[in-house]
N, C-alpha and C positions, 0 to 999 in steps of 0.2 A: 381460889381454886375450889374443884368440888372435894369435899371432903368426906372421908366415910361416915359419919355424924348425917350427914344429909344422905346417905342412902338408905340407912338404917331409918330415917324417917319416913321417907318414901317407902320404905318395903313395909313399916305398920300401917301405913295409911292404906297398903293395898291387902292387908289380913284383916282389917277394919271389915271391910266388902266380902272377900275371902279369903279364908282361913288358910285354907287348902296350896294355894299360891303363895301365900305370906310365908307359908312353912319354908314350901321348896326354896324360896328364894335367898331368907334369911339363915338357911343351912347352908349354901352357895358365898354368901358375903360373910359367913364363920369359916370358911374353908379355902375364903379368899381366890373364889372362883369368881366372883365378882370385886371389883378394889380399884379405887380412888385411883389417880393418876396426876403425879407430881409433876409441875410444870417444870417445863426444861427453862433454864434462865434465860437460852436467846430465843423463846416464845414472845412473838410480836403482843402488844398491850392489847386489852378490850377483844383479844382472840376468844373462840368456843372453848367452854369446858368438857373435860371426856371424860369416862370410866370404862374399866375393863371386864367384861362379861364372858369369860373361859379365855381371855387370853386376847379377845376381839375390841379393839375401840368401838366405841357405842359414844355419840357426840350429842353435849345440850346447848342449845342455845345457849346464852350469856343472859340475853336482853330476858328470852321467857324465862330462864331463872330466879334471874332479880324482880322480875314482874306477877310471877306464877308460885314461887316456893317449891314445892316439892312435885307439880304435875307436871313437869316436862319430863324429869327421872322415874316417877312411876307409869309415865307412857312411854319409856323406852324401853323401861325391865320388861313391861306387860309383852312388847313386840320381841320381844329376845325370849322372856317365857315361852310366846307361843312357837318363835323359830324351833326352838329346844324341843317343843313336844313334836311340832310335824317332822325333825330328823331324828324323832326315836322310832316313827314310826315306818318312815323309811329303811330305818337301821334292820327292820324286821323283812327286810326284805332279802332274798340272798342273789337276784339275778333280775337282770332284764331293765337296769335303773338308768335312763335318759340323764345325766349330770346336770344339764344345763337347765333342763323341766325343772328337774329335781331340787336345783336352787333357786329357781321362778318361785316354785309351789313354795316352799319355805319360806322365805321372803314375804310374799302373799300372805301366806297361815299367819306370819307372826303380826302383820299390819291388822287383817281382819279382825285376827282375835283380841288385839285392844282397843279399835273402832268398837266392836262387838261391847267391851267390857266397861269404856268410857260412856256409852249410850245407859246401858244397865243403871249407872250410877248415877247420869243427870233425870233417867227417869226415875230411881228412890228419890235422890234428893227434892223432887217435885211432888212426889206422893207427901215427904215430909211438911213442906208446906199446905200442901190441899187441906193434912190435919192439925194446924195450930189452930190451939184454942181462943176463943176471942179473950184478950183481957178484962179484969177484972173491973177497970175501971169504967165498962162500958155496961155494968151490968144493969144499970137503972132504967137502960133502953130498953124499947119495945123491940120483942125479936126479929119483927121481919125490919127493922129500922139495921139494927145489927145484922142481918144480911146483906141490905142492901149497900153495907157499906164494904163487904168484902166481894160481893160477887160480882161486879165484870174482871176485877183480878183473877178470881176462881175461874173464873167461865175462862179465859187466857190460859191459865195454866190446863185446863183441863185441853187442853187442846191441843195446845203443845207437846201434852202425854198421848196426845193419840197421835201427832207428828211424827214423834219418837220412835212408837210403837210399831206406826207403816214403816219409817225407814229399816225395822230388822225386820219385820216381816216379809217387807218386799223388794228385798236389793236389786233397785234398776242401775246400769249402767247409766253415765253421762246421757250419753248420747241418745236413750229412748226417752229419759225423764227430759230433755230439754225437748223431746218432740212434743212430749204429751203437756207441757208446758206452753209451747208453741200452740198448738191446735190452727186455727183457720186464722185466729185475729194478731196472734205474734204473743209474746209475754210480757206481761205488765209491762217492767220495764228493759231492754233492751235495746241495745244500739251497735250497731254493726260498722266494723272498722278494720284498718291495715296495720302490723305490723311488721319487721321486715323487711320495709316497702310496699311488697304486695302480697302478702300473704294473709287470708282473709283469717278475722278477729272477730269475739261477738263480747260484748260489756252488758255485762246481766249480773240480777242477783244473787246469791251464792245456791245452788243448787242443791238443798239439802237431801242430799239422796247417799246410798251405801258407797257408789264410785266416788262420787265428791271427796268423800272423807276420807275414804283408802288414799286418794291420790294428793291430800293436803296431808294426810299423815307418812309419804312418802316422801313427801317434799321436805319435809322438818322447817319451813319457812321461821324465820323469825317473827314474833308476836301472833302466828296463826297456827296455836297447837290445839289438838280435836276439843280438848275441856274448854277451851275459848272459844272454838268454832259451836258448840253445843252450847254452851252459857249463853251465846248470844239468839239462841234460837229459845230457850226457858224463859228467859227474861222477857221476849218479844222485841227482841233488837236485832234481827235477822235481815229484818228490811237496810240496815244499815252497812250490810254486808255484801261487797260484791267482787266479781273476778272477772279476770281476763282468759277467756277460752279458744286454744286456736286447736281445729282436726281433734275435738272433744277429748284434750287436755287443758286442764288448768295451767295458765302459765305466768298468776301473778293475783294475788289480792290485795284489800282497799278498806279499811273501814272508815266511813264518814260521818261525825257528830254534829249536832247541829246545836251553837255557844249562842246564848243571850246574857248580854249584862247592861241593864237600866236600856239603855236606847239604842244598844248596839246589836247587832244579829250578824253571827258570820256562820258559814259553813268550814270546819276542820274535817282536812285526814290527817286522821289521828294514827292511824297505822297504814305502812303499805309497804310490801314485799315481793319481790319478783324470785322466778325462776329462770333460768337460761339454758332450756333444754332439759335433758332428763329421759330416762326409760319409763313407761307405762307398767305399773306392776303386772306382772305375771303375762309379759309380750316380748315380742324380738326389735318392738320399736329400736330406731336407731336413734342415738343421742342427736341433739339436732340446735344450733344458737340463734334465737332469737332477739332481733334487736329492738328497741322502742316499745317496751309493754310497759316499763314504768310511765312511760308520754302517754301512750294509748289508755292506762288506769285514770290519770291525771286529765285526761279529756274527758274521760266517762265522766270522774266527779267531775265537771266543769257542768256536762250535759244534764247532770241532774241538779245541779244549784240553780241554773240558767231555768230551770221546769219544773221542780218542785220547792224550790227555798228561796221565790224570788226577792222575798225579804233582807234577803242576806245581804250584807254590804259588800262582804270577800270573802275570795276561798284563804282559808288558812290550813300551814302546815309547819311541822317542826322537823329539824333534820340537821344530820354533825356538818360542823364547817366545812368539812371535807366537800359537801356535794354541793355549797353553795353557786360555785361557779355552774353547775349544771340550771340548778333552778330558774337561776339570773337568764340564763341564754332562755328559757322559755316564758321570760316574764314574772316571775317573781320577784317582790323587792325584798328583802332584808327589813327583819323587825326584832331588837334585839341582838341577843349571841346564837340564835339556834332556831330562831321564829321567821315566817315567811309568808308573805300574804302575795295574791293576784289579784289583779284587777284586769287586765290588756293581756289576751295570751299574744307570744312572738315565736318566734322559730320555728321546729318541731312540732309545738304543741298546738300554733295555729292549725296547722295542715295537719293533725290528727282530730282537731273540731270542726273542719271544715268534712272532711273524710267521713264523718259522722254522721253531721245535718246533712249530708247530700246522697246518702245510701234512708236518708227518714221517710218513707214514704207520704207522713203527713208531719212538717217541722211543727213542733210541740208548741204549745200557745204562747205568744209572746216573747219566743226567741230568737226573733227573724230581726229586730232589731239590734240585739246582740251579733248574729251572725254577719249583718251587715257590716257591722262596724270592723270584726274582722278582715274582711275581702279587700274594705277602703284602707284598713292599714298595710293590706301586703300593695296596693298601688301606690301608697305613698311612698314605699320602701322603692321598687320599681324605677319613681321618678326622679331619687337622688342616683348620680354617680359618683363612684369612687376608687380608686386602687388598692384602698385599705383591702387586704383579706378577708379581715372581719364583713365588713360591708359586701365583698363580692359571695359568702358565705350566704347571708341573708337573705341576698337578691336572690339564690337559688335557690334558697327556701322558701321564698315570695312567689318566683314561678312553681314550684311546684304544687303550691297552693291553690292559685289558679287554675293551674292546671284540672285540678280535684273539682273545681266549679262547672268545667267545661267539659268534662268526661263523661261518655255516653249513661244516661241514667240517672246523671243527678239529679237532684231536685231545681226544680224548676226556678225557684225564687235564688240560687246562687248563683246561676248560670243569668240570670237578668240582670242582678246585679254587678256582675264580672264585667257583663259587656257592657254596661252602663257606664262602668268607669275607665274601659278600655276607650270605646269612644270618645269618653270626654280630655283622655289623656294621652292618645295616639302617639300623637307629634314628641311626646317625650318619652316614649317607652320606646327603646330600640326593638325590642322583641314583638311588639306589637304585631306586627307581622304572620306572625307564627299564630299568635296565640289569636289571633281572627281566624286564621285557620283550622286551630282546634275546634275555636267554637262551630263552625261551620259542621266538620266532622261527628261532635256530639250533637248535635240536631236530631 
């Protein structure tokens, strides 16, 4: 459980930066306006930890706890400080107060202002580095030798402080920063996808911009809290960071590493978390449930192993037994108690990579044979029948696959392929019929 020990830590780590806030806060957890919260005994296991902030549950992860220490509770107080100052300053008001704004803006204030105050910190902590001194042990060298051994790190970090810098300078919204991002040629990397069904998806890299973070520090996701979302923009590990964005809300992230050991090379996600819906801080958005963003995150990395890490032997991931049977149904096999590697996507996840390469306007080098091999296995599936469920499940995950090949606008190399192996397979595919017809249609 959380313990007041650990919030008492968390509130010096935040008078560490400022004094000013560490005061007010640590007068509030002597006054026991802030206080720990004892688990009820029929509390399910591996449940969130919470604490009470004037009375209000304020929830921490588990997993960032145990992974993070005390930044996931100094980024809640920080968002509760700020709620606290923007209703004192409404308090000051005697008439005329929209309730429903009124709890918007506050909500907002308190997000912003620890976005605001988390940024502050990972740009000190970068300035601390810019000044470490070189050690002693290097002092025999010639000085510009001794530069040259720190400065493309330097030249990195310095730049990352000027990333920093624009993003409080210049709070774009989601949605302009992916245009300006966008421009005439598309953004580095992105790929364009469905989840839902049909509900259009875009798989890009993490967008570091003021919205992004307000709305990842809304989300309170597990493993993506803002001091992780920043550290990995300090370090230069941003590139490794990406999300699922549907109507320019985040609605699910991905981090991906990339493992060598002697002669092996795989691709790991190492983290990844979804949301299901959710309000847009400070709108009337309506809560809204989306389904397959975990499938659609899990095609992205596929889309980028298959393009950037073709070295790699397998995606690998880890994850509780609990979700194994999900994995399994998309192609994952089981390695170990908790470990999980692909090689062949199936279900779901084919027809969320097929969805992918056929919205690419140029398929990325080298991937066309991968993608083939997809399309040939949803016709193999096709040509077996069966009464099993399971098996009539697949086959409409097989056509709808297809389907995705045949659909006005694909790319052209799926749609060849489709009917290359329609053709050669007519006589056995009952649906064959149909799916001549699609293709006809998407011409």
């Amino acid at each position: 459980m959380l313990k007041k020990e650990h919030i008492r830590q968390a509130i010096e780590a935040i008078s560490n930066r400022d004094p000013e806030i560490g005061y007010t806060l640590d007068e509030m957890l002597s006054a026991d306006r802030i206080a720990s919260v004892e688990l009820h005994p029929d509390s399910p296991p591996g449940g969130d930890f919470h604490f009470l902030f004037d009375g209000i549950p304020v929830t921490i992860r588990r997993i960032i706890f145990f992974n993070a220490g005390s930044a996931p509770i100094e980024e809640r107080l920080l968002i509760k400080y700020g709620e606290m100052a923007k209703k004192q300053q409404f308090s000051m008001q005697t008439k005329g107060i929209d309730f429903h704004a009124a709890a918007r803006d506050i909500r907002a204030s308190g997000i912003n202002f620890m976005v605001l105050h988390e940024i502050d910190h990972a740009v000190a902590q970068l300035k601390k580095r810019l000044k470490i001194p070189i050690p002693d042990s290097h002092a025999y060298m010639p000085e510009a030798r001794i530069m040259g051994i720190h400065s493309d790190e330097q030249d990195m970090r310095r730049q990352m402080l000027h990333r920093l810098a624009s993003i409080k300078k210049n709070p774009q919204d989601l949605s302009a920063y992916l245009a300006v991002e966008k421009g005439d040629a598309g953004p580095e990397l992105c790929f364009h996808g469905a989840v839902n069904h049909e509900t259009p998806a875009l798989f890009v890299r993490f967008p570091y911009c003021m919205d992004a973070l307000v709305q990842a520090a809304d989300m309170n996701l597990e493993f993506f809290h803002i001091r992780f979302l920043l550290s990995c923009l300090a370090r230069g590990l941003g590139d490794r960071l990406f999300v699922c964005v549907v109507d320019n809300r985040i609605e699910g992230m991905v981090y991906i590493t990339f493992k060598k050991s002697y002669f092996y090379r795989a691709l790991e996600v190492q983290y990844i978390a979804t949301v299901r819906g959710g309000k847009a801080v400070g709108t009337d958005s309506t809560s809204r449930v989306l389904k397959g963003v975990g499938t659609f995150l899990i095609a992205g990395a596929w889309m980028v192993w298959k393009t950037y890490y073709r070295e790699a032997k397998d995606l690998l991931l880890n994850s509780e037994v609990g979700a194994r049977s999900f994995y399994e149904t998309i192609g994952f096999k089981s390695r170990g108690f908790s470990g999980y590697f692909l090689k062949h996507p199936q279900g779901k996840l084919a027809k969320a990579i097929l969805d992918m390469a056929a919205q690419c306007t140029d398929l990325p080098r080298g991937i066309g044979d991968d993608i083939r091999l997809i399309i040939k296995q949803q016709f193999r599936i096709l040509r077996k029948r069966s009464r099993r469920r399971q098996r009539n499940l697949q086959r409409q995950l097989a056509l709808e696959s297809i389907h995705v090949c045949f659909q006005a606008g694909a790319h052209a190399a799926l749609a060849e392929t489709a009917l290359r192996e329609l053709n050669r397979y007519q006589k056995t595919i009952p649906e064959s019929a149909d799916l001549f017809r699609l293709a006809d249609e998407g011409k």
